[in-house]
PLY file of the C-alpha trace (Angstrom):
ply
format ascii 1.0
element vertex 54
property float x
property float y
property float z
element edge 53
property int vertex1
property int vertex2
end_header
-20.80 -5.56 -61.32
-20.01 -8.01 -58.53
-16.33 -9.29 -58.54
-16.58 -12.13 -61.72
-16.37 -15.68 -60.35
-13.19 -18.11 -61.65
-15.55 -19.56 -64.35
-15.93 -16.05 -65.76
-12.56 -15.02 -66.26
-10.45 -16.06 -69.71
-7.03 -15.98 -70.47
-5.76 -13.20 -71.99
-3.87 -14.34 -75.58
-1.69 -13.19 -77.77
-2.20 -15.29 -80.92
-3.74 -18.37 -80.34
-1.45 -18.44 -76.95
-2.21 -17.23 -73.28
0.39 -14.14 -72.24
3.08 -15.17 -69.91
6.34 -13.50 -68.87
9.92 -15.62 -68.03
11.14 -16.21 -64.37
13.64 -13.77 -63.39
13.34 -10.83 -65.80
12.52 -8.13 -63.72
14.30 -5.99 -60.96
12.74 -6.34 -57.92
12.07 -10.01 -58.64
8.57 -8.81 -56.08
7.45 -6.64 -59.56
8.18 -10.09 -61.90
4.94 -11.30 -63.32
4.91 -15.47 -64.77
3.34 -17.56 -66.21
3.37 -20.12 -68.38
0.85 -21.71 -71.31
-0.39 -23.42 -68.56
-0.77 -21.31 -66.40
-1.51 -17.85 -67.63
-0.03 -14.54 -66.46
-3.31 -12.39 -66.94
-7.13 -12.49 -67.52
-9.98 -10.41 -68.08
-13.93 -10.82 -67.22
-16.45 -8.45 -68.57
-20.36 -7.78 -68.63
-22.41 -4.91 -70.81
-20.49 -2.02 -68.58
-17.42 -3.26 -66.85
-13.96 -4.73 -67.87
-12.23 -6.38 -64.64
-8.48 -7.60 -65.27
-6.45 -10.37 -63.02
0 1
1 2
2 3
3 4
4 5
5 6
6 7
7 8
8 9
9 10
10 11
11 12
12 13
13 14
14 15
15 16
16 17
17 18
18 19
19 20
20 21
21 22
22 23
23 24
24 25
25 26
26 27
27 28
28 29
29 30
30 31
31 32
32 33
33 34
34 35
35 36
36 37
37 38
38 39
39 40
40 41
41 42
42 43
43 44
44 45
45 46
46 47
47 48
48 49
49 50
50 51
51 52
52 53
């Protein structure tokens, strides 16, 4: 599979919402993944043999 292009790639949701993680919650703040419903924290892409996840 060839890296997915940005069109590919959906958020991934929990519920009808996309995942996302609070400023601030993690020690080293470097290690603190955010986002917000507007701008997700993590999506996947996918075809018949591979799962890639961003």
């Amino acid at each position: 599979m060839a890296f997915p292009s940005n069109g590919q790639f959906q958020p991934i949701l929990i519920g009808d919402q996309p995942i996302f993680d609070m400023v601030g919650d993690q020690s080293p703040a470097a290690t603190d993944l955010v986002g917000n419903t507007q701008f997700p924290a993590a999506f996947f892409a996918y075809d018949a043999t591979n799962v890639c996840l961003f």
